[in-house]
TITITI-25644 format. One record per atom (N, C-alpha, C, CB): residue in one letter; x, y, z. Coordinates in steps of 0.001 Angstrom, whole numbers. Glycine has a CB too. Layout:
<rec 'A',<X,Y,Z>>
...
***
This chain:
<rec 'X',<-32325,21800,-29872>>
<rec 'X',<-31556,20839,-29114>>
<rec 'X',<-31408,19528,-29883>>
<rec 'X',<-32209,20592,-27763>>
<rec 'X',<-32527,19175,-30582>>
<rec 'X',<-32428,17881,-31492>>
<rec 'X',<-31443,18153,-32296>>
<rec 'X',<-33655,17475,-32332>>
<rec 'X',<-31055,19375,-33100>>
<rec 'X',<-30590,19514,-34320>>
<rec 'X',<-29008,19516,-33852>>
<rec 'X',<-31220,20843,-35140>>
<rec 'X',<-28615,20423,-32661>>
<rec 'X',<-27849,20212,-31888>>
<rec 'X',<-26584,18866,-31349>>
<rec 'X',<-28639,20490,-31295>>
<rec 'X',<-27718,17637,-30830>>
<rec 'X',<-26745,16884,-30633>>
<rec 'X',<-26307,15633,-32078>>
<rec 'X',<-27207,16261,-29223>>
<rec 'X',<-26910,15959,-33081>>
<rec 'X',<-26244,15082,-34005>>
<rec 'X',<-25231,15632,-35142>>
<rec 'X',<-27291,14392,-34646>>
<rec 'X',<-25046,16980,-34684>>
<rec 'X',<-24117,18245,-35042>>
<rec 'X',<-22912,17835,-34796>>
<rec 'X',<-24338,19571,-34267>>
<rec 'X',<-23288,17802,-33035>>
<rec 'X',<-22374,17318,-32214>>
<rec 'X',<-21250,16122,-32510>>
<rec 'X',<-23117,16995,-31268>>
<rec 'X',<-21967,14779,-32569>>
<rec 'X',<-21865,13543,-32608>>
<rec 'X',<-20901,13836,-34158>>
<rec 'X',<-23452,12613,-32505>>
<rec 'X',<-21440,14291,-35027>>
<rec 'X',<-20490,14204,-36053>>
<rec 'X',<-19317,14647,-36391>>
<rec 'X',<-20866,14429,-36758>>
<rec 'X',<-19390,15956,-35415>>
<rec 'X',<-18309,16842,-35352>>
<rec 'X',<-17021,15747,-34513>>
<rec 'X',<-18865,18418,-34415>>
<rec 'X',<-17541,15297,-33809>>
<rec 'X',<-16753,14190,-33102>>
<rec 'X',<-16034,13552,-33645>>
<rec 'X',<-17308,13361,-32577>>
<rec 'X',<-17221,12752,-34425>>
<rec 'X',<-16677,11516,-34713>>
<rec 'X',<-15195,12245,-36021>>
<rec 'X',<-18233,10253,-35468>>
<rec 'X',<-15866,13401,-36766>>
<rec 'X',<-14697,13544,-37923>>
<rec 'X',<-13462,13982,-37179>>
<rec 'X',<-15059,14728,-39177>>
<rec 'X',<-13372,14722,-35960>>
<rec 'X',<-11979,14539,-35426>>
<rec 'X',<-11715,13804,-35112>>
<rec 'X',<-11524,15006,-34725>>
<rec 'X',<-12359,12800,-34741>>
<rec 'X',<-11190,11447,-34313>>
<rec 'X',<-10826,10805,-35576>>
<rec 'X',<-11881,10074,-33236>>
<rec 'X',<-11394,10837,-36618>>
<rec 'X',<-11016,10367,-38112>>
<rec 'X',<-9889,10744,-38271>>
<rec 'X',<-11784,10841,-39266>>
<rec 'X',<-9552,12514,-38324>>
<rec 'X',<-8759,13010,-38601>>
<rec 'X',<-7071,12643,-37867>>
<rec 'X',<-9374,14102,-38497>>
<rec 'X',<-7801,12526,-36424>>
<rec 'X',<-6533,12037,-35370>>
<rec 'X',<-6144,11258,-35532>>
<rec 'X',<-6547,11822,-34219>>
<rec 'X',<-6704,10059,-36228>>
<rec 'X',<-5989,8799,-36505>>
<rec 'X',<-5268,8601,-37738>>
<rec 'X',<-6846,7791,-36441>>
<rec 'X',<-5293,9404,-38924>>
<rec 'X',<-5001,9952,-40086>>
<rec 'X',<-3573,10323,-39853>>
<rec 'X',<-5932,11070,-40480>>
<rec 'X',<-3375,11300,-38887>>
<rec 'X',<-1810,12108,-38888>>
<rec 'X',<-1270,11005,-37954>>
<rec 'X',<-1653,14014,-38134>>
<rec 'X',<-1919,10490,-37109>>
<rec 'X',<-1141,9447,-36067>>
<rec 'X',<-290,8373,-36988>>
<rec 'X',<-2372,8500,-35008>>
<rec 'X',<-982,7913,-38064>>
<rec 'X',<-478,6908,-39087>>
<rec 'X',<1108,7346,-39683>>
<rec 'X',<-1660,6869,-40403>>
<rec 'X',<1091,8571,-39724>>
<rec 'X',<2436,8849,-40469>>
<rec 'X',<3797,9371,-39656>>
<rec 'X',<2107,9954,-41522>>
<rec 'X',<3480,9267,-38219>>
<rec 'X',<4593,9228,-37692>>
<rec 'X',<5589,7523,-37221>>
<rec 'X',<4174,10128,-36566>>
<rec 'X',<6605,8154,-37833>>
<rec 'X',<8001,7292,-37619>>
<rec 'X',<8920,7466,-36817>>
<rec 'X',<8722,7245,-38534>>
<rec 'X',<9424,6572,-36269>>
<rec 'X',<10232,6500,-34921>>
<rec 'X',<11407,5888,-35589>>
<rec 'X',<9548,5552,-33555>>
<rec 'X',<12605,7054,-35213>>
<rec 'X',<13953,6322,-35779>>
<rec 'X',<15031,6408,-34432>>
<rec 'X',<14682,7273,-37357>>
<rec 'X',<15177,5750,-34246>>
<rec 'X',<16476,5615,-33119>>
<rec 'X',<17958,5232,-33849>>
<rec 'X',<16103,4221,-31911>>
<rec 'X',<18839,6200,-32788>>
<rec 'X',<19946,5559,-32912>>
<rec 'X',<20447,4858,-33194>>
<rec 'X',<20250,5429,-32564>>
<rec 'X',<21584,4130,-34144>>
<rec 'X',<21841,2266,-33984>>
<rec 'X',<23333,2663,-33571>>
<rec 'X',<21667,916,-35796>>
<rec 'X',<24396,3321,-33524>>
<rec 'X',<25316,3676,-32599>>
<rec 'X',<25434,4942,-32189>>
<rec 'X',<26372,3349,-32949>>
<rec 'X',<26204,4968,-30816>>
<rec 'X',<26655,5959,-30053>>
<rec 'X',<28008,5967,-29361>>
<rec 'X',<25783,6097,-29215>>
<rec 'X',<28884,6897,-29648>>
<rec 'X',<30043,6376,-29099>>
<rec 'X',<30420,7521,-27687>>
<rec 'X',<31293,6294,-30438>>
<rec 'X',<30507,6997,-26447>>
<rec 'X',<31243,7520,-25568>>
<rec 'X',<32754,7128,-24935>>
<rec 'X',<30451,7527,-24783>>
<rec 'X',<33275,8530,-24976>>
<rec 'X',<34088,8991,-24461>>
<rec 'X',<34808,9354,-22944>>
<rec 'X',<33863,9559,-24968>>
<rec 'X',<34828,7971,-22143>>
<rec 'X',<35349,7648,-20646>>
<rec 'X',<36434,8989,-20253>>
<rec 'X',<36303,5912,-20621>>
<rec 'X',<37223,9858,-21549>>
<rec 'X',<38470,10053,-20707>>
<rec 'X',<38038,11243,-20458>>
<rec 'X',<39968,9914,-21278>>
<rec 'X',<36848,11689,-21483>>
<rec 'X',<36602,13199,-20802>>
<rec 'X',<35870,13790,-19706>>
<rec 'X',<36127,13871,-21567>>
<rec 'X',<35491,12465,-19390>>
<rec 'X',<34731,12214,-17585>>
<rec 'X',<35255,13153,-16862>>
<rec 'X',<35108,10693,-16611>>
<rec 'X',<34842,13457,-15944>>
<rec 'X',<35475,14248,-14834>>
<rec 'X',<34735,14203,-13931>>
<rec 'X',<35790,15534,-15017>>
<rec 'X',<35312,12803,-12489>>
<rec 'X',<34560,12004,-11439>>
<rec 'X',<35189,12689,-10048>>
<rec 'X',<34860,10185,-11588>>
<rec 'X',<34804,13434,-8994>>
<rec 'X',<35126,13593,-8021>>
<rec 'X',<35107,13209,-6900>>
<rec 'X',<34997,14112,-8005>>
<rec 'X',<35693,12982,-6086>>
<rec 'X',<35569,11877,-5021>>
<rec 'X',<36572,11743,-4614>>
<rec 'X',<35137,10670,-5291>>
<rec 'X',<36351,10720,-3480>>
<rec 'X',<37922,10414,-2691>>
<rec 'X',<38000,8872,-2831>>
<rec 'X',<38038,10909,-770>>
<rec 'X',<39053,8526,-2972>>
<rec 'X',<39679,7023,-3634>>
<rec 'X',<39938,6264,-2431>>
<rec 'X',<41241,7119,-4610>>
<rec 'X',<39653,6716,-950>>
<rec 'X',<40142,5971,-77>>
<rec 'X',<39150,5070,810>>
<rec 'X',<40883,6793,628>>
<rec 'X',<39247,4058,918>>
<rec 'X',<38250,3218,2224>>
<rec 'X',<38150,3440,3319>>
<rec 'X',<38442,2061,2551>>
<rec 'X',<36840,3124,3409>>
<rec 'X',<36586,3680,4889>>
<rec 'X',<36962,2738,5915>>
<rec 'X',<35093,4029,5158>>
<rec 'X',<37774,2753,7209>>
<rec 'X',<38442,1802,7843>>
<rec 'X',<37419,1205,8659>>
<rec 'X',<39607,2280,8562>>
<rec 'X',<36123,1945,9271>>
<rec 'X',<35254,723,9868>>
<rec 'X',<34012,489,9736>>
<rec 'X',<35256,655,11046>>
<rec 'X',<33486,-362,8911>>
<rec 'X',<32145,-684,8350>>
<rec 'X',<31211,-1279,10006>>
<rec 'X',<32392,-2143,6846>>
<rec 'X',<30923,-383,9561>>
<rec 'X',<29794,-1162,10969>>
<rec 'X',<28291,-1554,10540>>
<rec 'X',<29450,121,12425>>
<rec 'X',<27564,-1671,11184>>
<rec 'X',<26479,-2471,11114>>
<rec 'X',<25602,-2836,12050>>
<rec 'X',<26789,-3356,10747>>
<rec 'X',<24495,-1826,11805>>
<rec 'X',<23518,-1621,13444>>
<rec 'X',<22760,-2910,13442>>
<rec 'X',<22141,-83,13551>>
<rec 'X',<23225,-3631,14790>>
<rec 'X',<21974,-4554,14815>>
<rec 'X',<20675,-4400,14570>>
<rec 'X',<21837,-4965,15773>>
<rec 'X',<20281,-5651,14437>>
<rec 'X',<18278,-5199,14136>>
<rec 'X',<17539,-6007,15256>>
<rec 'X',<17386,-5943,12222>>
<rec 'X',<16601,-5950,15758>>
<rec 'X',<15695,-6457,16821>>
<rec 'X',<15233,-7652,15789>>
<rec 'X',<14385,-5268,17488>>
<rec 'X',<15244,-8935,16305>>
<rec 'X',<14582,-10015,15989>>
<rec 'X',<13724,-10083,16781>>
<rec 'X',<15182,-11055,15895>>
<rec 'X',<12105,-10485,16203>>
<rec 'X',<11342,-10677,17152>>
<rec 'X',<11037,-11934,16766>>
<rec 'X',<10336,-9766,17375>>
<rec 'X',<10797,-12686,18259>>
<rec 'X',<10507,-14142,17897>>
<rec 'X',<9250,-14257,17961>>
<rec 'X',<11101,-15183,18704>>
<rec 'X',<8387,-15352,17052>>
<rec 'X',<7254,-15570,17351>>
<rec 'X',<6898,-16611,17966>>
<rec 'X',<6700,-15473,16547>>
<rec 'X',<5686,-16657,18214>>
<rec 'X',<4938,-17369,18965>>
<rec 'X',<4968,-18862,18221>>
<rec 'X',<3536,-16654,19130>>
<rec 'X',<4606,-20225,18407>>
<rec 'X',<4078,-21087,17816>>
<rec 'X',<2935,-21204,17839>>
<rec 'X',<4448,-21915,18005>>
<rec 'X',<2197,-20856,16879>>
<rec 'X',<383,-21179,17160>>
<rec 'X',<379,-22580,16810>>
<rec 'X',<-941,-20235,16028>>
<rec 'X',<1092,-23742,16924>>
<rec 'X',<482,-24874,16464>>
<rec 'X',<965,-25392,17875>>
<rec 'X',<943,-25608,14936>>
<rec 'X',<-252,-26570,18269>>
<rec 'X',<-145,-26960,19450>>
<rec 'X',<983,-28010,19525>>
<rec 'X',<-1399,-27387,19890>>
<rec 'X',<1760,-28292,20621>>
<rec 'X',<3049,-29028,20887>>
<rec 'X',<2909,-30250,21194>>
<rec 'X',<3798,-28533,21851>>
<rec 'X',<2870,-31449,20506>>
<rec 'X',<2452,-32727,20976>>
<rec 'X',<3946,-33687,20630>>
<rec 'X',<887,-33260,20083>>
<rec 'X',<4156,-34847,21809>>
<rec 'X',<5222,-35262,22284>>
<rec 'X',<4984,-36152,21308>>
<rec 'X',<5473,-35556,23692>>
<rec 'X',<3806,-37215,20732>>
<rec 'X',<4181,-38026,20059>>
<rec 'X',<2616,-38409,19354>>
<rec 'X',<5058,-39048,20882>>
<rec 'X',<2871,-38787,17879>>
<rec 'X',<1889,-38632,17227>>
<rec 'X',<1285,-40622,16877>>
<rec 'X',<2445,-37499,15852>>
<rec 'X',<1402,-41143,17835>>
<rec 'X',<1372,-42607,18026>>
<rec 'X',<-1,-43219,17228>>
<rec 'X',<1348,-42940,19727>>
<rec 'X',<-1079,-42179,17391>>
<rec 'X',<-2481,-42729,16726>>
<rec 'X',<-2417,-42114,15655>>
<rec 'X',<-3894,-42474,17408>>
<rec 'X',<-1710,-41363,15117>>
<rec 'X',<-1779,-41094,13294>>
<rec 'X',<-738,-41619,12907>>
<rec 'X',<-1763,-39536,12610>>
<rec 'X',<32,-42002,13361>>
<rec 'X',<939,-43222,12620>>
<rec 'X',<76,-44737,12779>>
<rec 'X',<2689,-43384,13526>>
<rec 'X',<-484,-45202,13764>>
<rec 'X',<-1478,-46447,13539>>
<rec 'X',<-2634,-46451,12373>>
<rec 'X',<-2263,-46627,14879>>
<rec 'X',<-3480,-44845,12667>>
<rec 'X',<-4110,-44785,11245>>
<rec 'X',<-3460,-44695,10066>>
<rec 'X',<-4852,-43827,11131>>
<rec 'X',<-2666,-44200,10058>>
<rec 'X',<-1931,-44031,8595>>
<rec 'X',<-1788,-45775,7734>>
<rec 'X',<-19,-43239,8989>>
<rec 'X',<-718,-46038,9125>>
<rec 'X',<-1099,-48061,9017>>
<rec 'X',<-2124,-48825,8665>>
<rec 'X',<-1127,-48783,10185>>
<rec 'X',<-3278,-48676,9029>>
<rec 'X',<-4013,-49153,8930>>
<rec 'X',<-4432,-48315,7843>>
<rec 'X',<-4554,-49434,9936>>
<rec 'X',<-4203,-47850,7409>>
<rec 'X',<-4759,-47362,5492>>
<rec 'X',<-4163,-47722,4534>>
<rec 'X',<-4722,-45914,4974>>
<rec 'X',<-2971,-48044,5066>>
<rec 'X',<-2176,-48752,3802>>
<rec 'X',<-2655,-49759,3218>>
<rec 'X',<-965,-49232,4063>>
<rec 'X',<-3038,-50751,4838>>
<rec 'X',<-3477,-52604,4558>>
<rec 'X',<-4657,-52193,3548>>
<rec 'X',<-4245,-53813,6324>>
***
């Protein structure tokens, strides 16, 4: 079992040596033009509009206000004042 896993470990490690070896020599060549040809299309369909677009309403739901409703904010405008002086 000793002799075993450093068998192992090496056997490893030289394939990944190897994998990175052939990985190095691939080249990627793309295209730099391509020319298409619109007329030899052949699009089926019907050319005419549809006369009534409709449009299903959607449910608005209103929410709640979680902030409490106050008529007039008279003592944070005095403090505010009085922080300026």
């Amino acid at each position: 079992m000793k002799v075993l896993a450093p068998l192992f470990i090496l056997l490893m490690a030289f394939t990944s040596v190897r994998a990175q070896e052939s990985k190095k020599n691939i080249v990627y060549r793309y295209k730099k033009y391509e020319k298409f040809d619109f007329e030899d299309l052949v699009i089926e369909g019907e050319t005419g509009s549809p006369g009534d677009l409709s449009i299903a309403p959607r449910y608005q739901r209103k929410f709640k206000n979680k902030l409490p409703y106050r008529k007039n904010f008279n003592s944070e405008i005095r403090t505010g004042v009085e922080r300026v002086r």
